[in-house]
C-alpha positions in Angstrom: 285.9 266.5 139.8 282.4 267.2 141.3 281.3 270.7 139.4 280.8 273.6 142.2 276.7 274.7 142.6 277.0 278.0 142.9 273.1 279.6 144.6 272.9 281.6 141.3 273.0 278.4 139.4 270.9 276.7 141.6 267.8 279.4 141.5 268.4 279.1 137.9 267.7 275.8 137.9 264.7 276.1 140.1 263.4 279.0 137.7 263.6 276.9 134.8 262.0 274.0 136.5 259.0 275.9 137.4 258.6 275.9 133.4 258.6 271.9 133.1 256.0 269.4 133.3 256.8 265.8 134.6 254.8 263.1 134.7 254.6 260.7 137.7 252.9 257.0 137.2 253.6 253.6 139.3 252.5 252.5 143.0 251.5 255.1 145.3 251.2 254.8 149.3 249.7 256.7 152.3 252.0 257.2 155.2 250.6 257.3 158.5 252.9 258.3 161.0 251.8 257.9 164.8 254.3 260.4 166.9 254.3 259.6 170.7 256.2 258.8 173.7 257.8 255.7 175.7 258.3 255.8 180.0 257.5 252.5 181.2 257.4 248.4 179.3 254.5 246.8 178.9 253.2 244.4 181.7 251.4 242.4 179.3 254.9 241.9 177.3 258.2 243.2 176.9 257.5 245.7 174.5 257.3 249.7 175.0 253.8 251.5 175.4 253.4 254.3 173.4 251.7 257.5 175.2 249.9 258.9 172.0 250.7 262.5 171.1 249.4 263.3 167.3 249.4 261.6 164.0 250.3 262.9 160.3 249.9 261.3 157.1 252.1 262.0 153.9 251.9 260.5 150.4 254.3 257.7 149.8 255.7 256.0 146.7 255.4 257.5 143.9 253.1 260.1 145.5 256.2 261.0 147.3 258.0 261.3 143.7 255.3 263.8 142.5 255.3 265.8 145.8 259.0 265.9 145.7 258.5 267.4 142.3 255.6 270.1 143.1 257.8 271.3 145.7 260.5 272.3 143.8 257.9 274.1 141.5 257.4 271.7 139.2 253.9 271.3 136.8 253.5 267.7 138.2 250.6 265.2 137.3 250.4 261.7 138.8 248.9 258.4 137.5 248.3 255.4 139.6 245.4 253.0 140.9 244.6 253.5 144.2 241.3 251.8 146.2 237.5 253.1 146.3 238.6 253.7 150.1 238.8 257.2 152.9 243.0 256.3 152.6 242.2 256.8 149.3 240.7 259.7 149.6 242.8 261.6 151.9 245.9 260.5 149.7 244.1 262.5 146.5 243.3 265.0 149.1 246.8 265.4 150.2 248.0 265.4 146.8 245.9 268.2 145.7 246.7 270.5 148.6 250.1 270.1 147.5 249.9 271.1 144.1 249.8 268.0 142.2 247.9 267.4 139.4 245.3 263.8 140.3 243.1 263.1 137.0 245.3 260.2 136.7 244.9 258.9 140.2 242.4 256.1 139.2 239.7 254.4 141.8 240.4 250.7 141.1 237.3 248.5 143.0 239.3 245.7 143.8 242.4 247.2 144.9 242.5 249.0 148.8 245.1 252.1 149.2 248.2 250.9 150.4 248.7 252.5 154.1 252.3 252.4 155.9 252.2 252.8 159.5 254.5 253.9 161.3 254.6 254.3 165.4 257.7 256.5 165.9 258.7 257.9 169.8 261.7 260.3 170.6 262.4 260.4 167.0 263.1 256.7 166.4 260.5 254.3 164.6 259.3 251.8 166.7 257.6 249.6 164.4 255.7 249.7 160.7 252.7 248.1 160.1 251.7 247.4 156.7 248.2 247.2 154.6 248.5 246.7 150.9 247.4 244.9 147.7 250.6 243.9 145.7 248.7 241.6 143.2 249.0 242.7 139.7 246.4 245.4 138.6 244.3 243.8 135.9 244.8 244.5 132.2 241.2 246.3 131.8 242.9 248.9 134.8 246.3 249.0 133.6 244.9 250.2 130.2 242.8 253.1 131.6 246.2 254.4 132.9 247.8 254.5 129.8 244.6 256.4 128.2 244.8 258.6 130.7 248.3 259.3 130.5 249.2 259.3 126.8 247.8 262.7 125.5 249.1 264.3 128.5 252.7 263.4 127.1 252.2 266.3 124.3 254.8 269.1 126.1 255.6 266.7 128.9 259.4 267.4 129.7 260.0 263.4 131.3 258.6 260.6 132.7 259.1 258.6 136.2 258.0 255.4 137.0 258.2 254.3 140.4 257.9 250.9 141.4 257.4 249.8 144.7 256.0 246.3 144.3 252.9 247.0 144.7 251.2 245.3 141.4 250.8 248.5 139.4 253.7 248.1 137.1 253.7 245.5 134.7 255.8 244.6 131.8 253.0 245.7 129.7 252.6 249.2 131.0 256.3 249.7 130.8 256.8 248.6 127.1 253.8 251.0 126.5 255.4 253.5 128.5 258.9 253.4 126.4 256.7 253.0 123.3 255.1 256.2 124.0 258.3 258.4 125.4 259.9 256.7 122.7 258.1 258.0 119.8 258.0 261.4 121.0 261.8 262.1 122.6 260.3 262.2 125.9 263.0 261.2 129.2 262.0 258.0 130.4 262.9 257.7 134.4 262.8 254.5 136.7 263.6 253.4 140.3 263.5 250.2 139.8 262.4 247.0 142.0 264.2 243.9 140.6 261.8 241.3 142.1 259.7 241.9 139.2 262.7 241.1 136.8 261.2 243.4 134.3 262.6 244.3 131.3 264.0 247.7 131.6 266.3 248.0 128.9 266.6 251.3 126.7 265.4 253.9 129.4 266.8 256.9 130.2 267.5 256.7 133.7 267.7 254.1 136.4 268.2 254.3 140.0 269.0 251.1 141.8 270.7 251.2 144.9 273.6 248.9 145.6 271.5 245.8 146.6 268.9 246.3 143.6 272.2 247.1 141.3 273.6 243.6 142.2 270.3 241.9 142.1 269.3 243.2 138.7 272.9 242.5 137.3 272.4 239.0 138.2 275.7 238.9 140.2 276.5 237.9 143.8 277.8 241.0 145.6 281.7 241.2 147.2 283.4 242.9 149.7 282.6 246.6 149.9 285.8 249.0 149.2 285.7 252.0 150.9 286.5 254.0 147.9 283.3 253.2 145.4 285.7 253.9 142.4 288.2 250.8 143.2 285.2 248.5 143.9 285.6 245.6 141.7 282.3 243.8 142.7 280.3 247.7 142.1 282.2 248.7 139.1 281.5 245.1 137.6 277.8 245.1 138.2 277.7 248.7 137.0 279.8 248.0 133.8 277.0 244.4 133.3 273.8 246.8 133.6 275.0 249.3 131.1 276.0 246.3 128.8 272.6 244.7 129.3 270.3 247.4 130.1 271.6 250.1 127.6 270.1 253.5 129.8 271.5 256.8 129.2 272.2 256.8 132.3 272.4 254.8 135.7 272.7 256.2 139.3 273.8 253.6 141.8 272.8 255.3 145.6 275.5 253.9 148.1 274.1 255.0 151.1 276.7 256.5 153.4 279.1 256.0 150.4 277.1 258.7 148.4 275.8 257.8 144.6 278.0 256.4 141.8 276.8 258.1 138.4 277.6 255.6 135.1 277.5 256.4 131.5 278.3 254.2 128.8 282.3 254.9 127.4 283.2 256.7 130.4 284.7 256.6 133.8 282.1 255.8 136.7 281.6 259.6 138.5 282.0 259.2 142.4 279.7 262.0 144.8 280.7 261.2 148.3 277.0 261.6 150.4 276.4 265.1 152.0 274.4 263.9 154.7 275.4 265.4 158.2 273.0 263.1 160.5 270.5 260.4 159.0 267.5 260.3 161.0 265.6 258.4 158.6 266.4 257.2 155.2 262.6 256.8 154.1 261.8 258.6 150.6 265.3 259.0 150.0 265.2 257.4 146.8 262.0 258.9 145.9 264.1 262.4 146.3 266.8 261.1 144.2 264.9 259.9 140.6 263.2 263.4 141.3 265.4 266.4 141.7 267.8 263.9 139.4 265.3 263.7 136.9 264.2 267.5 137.1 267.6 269.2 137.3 268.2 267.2 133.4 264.9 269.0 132.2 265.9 271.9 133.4 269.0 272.1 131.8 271.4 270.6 134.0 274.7 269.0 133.2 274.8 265.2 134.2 277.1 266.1 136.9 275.2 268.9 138.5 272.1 267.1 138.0 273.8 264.4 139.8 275.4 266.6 142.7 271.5 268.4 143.5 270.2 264.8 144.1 273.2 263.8 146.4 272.3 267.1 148.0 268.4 266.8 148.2 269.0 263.1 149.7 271.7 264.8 152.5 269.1 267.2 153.6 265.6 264.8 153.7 267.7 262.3 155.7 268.4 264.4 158.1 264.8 264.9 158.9 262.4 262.0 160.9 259.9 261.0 158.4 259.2 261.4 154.7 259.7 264.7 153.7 260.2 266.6 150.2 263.0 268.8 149.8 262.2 272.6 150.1 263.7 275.0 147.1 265.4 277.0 149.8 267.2 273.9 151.3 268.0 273.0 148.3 270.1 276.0 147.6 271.5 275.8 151.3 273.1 272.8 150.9 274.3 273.5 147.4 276.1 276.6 148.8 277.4 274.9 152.0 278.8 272.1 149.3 280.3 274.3 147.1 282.0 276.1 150.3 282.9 273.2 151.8 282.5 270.2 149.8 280.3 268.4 151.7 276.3 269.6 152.7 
């Protein structure tokens, strides 16, 4: 049974979280949303012009992990490459008004930022335009992250690696990674990407959703059951990765279906989703591995750890572009779950 939230427990939660220290390191992005609207189709093509109104930019990726985290009153440091570039810039920029901690946000010369583009009107997104370097950072790089990032793991509460494809993790600075959290009992997190077909085996947490679940099992996937629980196809592929893999834990997000929590010797834990509306799924994951991933080093049980994340995930959703999830909101949908079931 999914474990009631009470708000008391949840601003416990939150206090004790504003006494932990995460570290953030993987590929990091700069959003750039262009807001506008459509009346009339092009002449020059079928295709809608865009009145410009404004424009925004937000850190993506694992910038989005460590915002996520800063919000919620976490000590947060990130440690990524980025390029010698103004998106760059601004992204650092960004970072720092929002609270989070950038000596490990590296200049790399022959890397540029990663921007995302997005041309959104009357609240849907139009179309995404993409800049990015996704070839693998060099070794002489990949080392200066883990110097920077080893003696800030003394007192660090966890770890989260977020990879997004972009070239910054490696095998190398993953086995280094689990070599260091390793050796001094520090929680290893991971949202994985399986093109890489890394080795990811003895870490604390992974979040794949159901596509990168099947992929990194290896398996073809089957007919979807409406109830996640009798899902032969899901329960196999779950049962394969904690065979394989070995984490402490794995988080399957199902979408609409909610998440599907897994540990190994016990039963698969089902949280239907507590979204309302979606508006816009981006940095959903990004949410997850974080509140997830805080909520255990705050002293969470696995299942209420696992409930706040389904909760964070219903309420960013709900909201057009990529946005971290408040404390306050947090709390409202924990109370309108525990009231109603659902937030």
């Amino acid at each position: 049974m999914t474990p009631s939230l009470s708000s008391s427990r949840v601003n416990q939660l939150l206090a004790a979280a504003r006494r932990r220290r995460i570290l953030v390191v993987g590929d990091v992005m700069l959003d750039r949303f262009i807001w506008g609207n459509v009346s009339r189709i092009s002449p020059e093509a079928p295709v809608p012009v865009v009145e410009f109104e404004r424009e925004s930019f937000m850190p993506g990726g694992a910038a989005n992990v460590a915002r996520n985290l800063a919000a919620l009153g976490v000590a947060t440091e990130l440690f990524a490459l980025v390029g010698r570039d103004d998106s760059g810039r601004r992204l650092k920029q960004i970072l720092l008004n929002q609270g989070v901690g950038c000596g490990g946000l590296l200049a790399d010369r022959p890397r540029f930022t990663t921007v995302k583009t997005r041309i959104v009107a009357h609240q849907q997104q139009v179309v995404r335009v993409d800049r990015e370097t996704r070839r693998p950072a060099d070794p002489a790089a990949t080392r200066r992250l883990t110097q920077a990032l080893a003696p800030r793991l003394a007192g660090a509460d966890a770890v989260i690696v977020g990879d997004y494809g972009k070239g910054v993790v490696s095998q190398t600075l993953l086995d280094e990674l689990k070599r260091l959290c390793r050796a001094r009992g520090v929680w290893l997190s991971l949202d994985p990407k399986p093109v890489h077909h890394l080795d990811l085996r003895d870490l604390s947490l992974i979040t794949p959703n159901r596509k990168e679940a099947f992929e990194l099992a290896g398996v073809k996937d089957g007919a979807r059951s409406e109830n996640p629980r009798e899902d032969a196809a899901l329960l196999g592929a779950a049962e394969k990765l904690l065979r394989e893999l070995r984490p402490a834990l794995l988080l399957i997000t199902l979408g609409d279906q909610g998440m599907l929590l897994c540990r190994r010797d016990e039963p698969p834990f089902h949280i239907p989703t507590m979204a309302q509306e979606v508006f816009d799924v981006s940095g959903a994951g990004d949410t997850v591995v974080s509140t997830l991933t805080m909520a255990l080093a705050s002293g969470a049980t696995i299942h209420e750890a696992a409930t706040l994340a389904n909760c964070a995930a219903g309420v960013v959703v709900g909201s057009v572009g990529i946005v971290p999830i408040k404390p306050e909101e947090l709390v409202e949908a924990a109370l309108r779950y525990s009231k109603n079931g659902r937030a």
